[in-house]
C-alpha positions as CSV (number, residue, x, y, z in Angstrom):
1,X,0.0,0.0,0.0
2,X,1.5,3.3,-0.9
3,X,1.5,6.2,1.3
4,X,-1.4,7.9,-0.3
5,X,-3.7,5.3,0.0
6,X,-3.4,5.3,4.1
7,X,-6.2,7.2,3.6
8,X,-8.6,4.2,2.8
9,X,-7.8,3.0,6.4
10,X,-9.7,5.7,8.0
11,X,-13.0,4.3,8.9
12,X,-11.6,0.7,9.7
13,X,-7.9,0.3,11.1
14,X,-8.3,4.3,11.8
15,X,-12.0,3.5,13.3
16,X,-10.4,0.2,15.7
17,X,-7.5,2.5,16.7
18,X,-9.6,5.6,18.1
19,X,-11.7,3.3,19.7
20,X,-9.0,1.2,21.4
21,X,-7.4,4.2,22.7
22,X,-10.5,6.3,23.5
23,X,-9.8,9.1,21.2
24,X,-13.4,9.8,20.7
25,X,-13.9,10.6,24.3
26,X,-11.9,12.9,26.3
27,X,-8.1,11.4,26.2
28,X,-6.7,14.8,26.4
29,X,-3.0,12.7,26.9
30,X,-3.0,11.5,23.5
31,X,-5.3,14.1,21.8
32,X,-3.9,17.1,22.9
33,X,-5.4,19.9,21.3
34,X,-6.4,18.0,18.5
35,X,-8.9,15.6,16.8
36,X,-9.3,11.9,16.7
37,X,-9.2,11.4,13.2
38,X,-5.6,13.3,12.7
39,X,-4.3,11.4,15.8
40,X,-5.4,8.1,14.1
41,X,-4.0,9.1,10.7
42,X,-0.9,10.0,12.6
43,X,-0.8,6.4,14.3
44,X,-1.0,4.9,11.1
45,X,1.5,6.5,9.2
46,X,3.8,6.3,11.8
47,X,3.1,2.1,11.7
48,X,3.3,2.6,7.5
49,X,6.6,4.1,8.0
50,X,8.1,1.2,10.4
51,X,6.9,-1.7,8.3
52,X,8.0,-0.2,4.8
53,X,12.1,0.1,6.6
């Protein structure tokens, strides 16, 4: 999967990872001062990046 198409993992690998770590409620730790969906995108590039090395 290239880079660009992490987007198609939103609402399922991106929808199992906000719910396992509560980003839709208030996890201010992880969220910060921003949303669930960017966190999760985040989370999933950063995994993208470690298995393509």
């Amino acid at each position: 999967m290239s880079k660009d198409e992490l987007v198609l993992l939103h609402f399922s690998l991106g929808k199992d990872i906000r719910n396992a770590f509560g980003l839709n409620g208030d996890n201010a730790v992880l969220l910060g001062k921003r949303c669930a969906d960017d966190v999760s995108g985040d989370i999933i590039e950063a995994l993208w990046e470690k298995l393509s090395n």
